[in-house]
N, C-alpha and C positions, 0 to 999 in steps of 0.2 A: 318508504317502502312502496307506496302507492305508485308515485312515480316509474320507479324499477318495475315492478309489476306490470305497470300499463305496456311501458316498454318490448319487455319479453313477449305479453302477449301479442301486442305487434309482430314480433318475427317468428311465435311460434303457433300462435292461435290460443284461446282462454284454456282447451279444453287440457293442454301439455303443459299449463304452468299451473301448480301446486302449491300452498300459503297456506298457514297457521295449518288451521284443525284438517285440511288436505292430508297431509303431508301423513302419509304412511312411516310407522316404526322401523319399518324395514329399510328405508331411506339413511335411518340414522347410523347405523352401526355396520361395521362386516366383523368376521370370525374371531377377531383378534380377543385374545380371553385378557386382558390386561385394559384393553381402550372403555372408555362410560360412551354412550350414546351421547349425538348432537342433533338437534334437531339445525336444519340451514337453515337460511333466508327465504328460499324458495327452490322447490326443485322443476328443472325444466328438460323436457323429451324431447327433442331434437329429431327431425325426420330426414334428415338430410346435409352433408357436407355445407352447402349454403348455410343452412339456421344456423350450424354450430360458427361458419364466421360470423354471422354476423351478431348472434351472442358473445362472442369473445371480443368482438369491436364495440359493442355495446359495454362490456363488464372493463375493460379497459380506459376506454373512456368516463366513466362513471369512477374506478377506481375499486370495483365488486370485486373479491376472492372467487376464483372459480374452482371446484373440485371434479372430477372424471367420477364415475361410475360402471362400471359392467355390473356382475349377476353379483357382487358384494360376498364372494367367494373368499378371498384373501384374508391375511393370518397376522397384517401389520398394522391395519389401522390407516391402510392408504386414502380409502375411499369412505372415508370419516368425514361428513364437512365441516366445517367453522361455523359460527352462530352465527357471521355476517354474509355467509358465503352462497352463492350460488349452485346447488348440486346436479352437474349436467349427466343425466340418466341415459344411456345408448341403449334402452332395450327395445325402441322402434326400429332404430338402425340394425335389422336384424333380416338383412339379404345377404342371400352366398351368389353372389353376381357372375360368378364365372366356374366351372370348373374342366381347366383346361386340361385334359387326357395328353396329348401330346408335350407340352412342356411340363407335366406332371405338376400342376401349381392349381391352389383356390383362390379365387381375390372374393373375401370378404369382407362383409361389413362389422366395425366393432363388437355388437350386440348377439353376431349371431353364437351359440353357444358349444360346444365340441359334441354331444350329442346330435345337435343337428348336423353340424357338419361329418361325424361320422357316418350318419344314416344319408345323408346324401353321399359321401364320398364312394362307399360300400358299393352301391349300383354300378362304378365302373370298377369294381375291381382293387380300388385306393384307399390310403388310408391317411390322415393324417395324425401322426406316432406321439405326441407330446400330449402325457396324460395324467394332468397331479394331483387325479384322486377325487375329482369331483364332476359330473359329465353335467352340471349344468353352468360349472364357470363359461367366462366367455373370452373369443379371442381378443376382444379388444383387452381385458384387464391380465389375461397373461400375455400378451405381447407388452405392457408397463410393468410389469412384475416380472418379466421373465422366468415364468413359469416353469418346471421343472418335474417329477414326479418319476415314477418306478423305470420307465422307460430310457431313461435319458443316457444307460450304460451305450445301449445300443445305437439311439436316434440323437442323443443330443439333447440340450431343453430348448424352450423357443430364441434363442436368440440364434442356434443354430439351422433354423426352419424359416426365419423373416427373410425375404427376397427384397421386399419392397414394401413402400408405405404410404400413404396419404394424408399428413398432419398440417391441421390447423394450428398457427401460431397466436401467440399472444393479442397481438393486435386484430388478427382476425387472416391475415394472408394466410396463403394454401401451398403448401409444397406436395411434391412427388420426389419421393428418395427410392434409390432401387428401381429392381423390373421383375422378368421374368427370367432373369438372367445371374449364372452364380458366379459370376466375379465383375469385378469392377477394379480399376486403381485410378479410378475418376476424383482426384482431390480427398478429403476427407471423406469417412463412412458413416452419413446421419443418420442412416438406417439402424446400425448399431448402436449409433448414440443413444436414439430416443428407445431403444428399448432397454428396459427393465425401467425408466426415469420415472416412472410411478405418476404419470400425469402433469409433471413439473415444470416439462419442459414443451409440451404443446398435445393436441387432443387430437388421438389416433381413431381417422374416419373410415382408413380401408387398411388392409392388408393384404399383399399376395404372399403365399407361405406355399413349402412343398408339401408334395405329395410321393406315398411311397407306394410299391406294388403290398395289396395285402395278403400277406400268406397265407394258406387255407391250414398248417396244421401247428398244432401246438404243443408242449407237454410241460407239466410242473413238478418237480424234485424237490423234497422236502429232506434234509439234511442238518437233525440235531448234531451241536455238540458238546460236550466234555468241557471245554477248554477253547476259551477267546480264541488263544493263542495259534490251535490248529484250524480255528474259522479264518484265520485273517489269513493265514499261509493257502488257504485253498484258494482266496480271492485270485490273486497273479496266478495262479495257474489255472483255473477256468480262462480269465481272459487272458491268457497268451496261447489256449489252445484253440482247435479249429470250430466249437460249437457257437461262440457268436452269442451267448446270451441277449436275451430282450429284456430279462430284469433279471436283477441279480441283487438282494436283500436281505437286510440280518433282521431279527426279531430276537430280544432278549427272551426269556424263559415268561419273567411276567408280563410282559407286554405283551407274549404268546398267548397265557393264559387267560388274558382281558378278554383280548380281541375274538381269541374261537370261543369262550364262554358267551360273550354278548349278543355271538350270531349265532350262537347254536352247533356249533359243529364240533363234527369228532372227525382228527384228521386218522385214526386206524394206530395211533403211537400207543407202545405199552405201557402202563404205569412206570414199570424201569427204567424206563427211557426218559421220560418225562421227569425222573425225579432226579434222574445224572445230568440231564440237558442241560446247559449253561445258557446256550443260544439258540438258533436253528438261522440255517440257510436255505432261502427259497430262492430257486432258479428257474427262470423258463426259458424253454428253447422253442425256437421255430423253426418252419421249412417249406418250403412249396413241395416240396415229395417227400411222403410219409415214408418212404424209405430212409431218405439221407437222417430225418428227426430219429427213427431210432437207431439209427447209426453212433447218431451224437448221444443216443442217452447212454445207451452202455460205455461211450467213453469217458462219459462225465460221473454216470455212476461209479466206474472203477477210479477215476480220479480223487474221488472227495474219499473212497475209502482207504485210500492211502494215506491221504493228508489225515486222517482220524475220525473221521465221522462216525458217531456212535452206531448209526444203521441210514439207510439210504431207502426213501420209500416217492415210487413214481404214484403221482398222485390221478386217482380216479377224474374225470372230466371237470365232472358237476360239481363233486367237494375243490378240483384243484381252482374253479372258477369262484365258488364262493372263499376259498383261503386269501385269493388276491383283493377281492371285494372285502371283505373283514378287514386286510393291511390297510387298503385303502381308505378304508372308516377309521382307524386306528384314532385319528384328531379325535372326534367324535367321541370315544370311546372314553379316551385320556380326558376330555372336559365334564363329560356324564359322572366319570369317577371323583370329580373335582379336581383336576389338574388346575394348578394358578399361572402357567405359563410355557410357551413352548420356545424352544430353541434349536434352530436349526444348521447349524454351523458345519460349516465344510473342511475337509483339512484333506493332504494328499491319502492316497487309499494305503499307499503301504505304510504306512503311520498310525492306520483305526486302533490296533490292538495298542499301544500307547494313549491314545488319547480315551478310550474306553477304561483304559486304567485310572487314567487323571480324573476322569471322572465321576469314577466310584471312590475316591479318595476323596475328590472334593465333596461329593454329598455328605461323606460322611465327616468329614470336616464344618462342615455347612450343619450339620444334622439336618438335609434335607432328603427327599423320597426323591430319585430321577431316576426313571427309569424309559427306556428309548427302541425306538428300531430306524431304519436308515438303508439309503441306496450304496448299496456297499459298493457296488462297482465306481461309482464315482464320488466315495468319500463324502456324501451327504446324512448328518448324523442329527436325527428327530428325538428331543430331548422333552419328556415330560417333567415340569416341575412342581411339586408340591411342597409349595412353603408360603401359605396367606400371611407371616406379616413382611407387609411392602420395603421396610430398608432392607432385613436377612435375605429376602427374594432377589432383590440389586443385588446383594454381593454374592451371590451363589452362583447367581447368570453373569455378572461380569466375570467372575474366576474360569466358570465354563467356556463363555467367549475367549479370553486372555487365552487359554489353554490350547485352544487350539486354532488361536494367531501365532501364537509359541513356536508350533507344529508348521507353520507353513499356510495356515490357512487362513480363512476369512469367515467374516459373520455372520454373511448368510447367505444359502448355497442355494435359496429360491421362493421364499419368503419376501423377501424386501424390505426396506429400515419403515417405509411409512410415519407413523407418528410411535412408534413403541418402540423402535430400538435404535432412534436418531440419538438418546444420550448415549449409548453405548457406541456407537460411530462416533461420538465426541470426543470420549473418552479414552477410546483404545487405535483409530487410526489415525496415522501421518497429518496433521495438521497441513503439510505444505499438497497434499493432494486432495482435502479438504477444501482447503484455500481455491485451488482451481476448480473444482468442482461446483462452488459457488460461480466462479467469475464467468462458467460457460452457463449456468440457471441464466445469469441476469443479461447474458448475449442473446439468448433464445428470452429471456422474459422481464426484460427492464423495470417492469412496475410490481415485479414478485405478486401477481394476480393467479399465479397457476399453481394451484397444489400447496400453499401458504400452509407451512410447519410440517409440511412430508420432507424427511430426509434430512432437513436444517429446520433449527428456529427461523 
């Protein structure tokens, strides 16, 4: 270890390489409620695209495990390192190098965080739209996670937002994938490749990502119902009509009742209502002209009362800003209460009221406690589960997973496998896309140094 050490501090200075009693707690673990904390080998802060080659020619040559790092935001157990591993930290690399007004694009550095990049973007007028609930993750760890969150009906998640990239490989070389530019049919799409790869496949130093005009007006629709069945009918016809939601999401009844009791809030709903509710549907709409926004509410208002909504209520600014804030803590909420794990699994949207069903069958099958809310616009369903002992837990979350690959979907809609749901990826998908999936790791990473036990043993 002495060796290694002297090494690093070579390429990064004493004061950025961390050992034994160093090494802050917060190093060890991210959000994932199922992973035990590791302490690494050593963690090292990187100041610059240089040190992180020449750390990774260093860990390569030696034969070191390296792991990535951003703000340890994520929910998989990605940014967990190894007890032999090297844990490279980007929260120096935390410049917004560019933000370019005309091609509407930021080129950032890994570390910087969506907060800052919001409060910079903000002064011209911009925004950048991928938002999964947390304003101090960073770009670099949802551009490997392929981040996702309440927005994404409208904007997309980030894989839809990455132009371009700047990763170090394995051995230490540097590529540039992408531009400023949205299309290419220039050979294969590395760009796309390495994101969501959870660090795996090489250590993302910059990104250029878009930017959108930001609207100045907003409004939020709060829509109990009765009955799954007339939630799920109102989905397709919100989005096939003209209002264009920016978020569009379900909230079961107790997950309603977690989340506004934990923050305090009274959304103005009458006890009747509250105690018919099955679900509720929050919408929000935008507009650069407050005309057109309420143009669209009364359309939307009269739309969901058709489809059955028990009452329709346009929510006050300040309560409508903290209801999304509350959604957005919802993890938080679900782990405070003691949730033992969450599941985020995707399936196509006209499908929810089916899979919503399988669900409550299989808890109760399971005799487990799940209860969930989810980007309804694109089929992304956040599943809390309460069941501490560890084999019943596996098979409550495999039946859940199974359930809705059955459906057409997949296992995780933005989350990522990391180290918690790689046996479940084992278990439930195609082995022969499995098989390739390994064979392009070890093109990009021959000595399996990067990310060791994310996504594969």
């Amino acid at each position: 270890m002495g060796d290694i050490a002297a090494l690093l501090v070579e390429v990064v200075g004493a004061d950025q390489v961390l050992i034994g009693d160093a090494i802050s707690p917060d190093y060890t673990h991210d959000e994932a409620l199922t992973a035990v904390p590791v302490f690494p080998l050593a963690v090292v802060r990187p100041g610059s695209t240089a040190e992180v080659a020449a750390l990774l020619r260093l860990a390569e040559q030696h034969r070191v495990p390296v792991v990535a790092r951003g703000s340890g935001t994520g929910l998989s157990g990605a940014a967990i390192p190894s007890p032999d591993s090297i844990l490279v930290s980007f929260e120096r690399m935390n410049r917004i190098i560019e933000i370019d007004v005309e091609n509407h694009v930021a080129v950032v550095q890994p570390g910087v965080t969506l907060e800052e990049l919001d409060r910079a973007t903000a002064t011209h007028g911009l925004i950048y739209p991928v938002f999964p609930g947390e304003s101090s993750a960073s770009l670099g760890g949802n551009v490997a996670t392929n981040a996702g969150g309440m927005r994404a009906i409208k904007y997309g998640v980030t894989r839809s937002q990455v132009l371009g990239l700047e990763v170090v490989l394995a051995g230490g070389e540097i590529i540039r994938t992408g531009g400023k530019f949205v299309k290419s049919s220039t050979g294969y799409d590395l760009t796309q490749l390495i994101v969501g790869s959870e660090g795996t496949l090489g250590l993302v130093t910059e990104a250029t990502v878009k930017l959108y005009p930001r609207l100045d007006h907003a409004t939020t629709i709060l829509a109990p119902f009765a009955k799954l069945e007339d939630l799920a009918t109102a989905v397709p016809r919100i989005v096939q009509s003209s209002v264009g939601p920016r978020v569009l999401e379900y909230i079961d009844s107790l997950s309603m009742a977690s989340i506004t009791s934990s923050a305090g809030l009274d959304l103005g709903v009458e006890a009747e209502v509250r105690e018919r509710a099955q679900a509720y549907l929050v919408v929000v709409l935008e507009s650069a002209h407050e005309d057109r926004l309420d143009d669209d509410v009364a359309l939307l208002a009269g739309l969901l009362s058709e489809v059955g909504a028990i009452d329709v209520y346009v929510l006050p600014s300040r309560v409508a800003g903290r209801l999304i804030e509350a959604r957005e803590r919802a993890f938080f909420v679900a782990k405070a209460a003691g949730a033992d794990d969450i599941v985020d699994v995707v399936v196509p949207r006209a499908v929810i009221t089916r899979y919503l069903g399988d669900v409550a069958s299989l808890a109760e099958e399971h005799a487990t406690l799940v209860v969930g809310c989810g980007h309804l616009g694109d089929g992304n369903v956040h599943l809390s589960v309460f069941q501490p002992d560890q084999e019943r837990r596996h098979r409550v979350v495999k039946a859940l997973l199974r359930a809705g690959l059955d459906l057409g979907g997949a296992i995780a809609g933005e989350h990522g496998v990391g180290t918690e749901k790689k046996q479940y990826l084992r278990e439930l998908e195609d082995p022969i896309k499995l098989d390739l999936m390994r064979r392009i790791k070890t093109a990009f990473d021959p000595h399996g140094i990067l990310g060791p036990g994310k996504i594969f043993d």
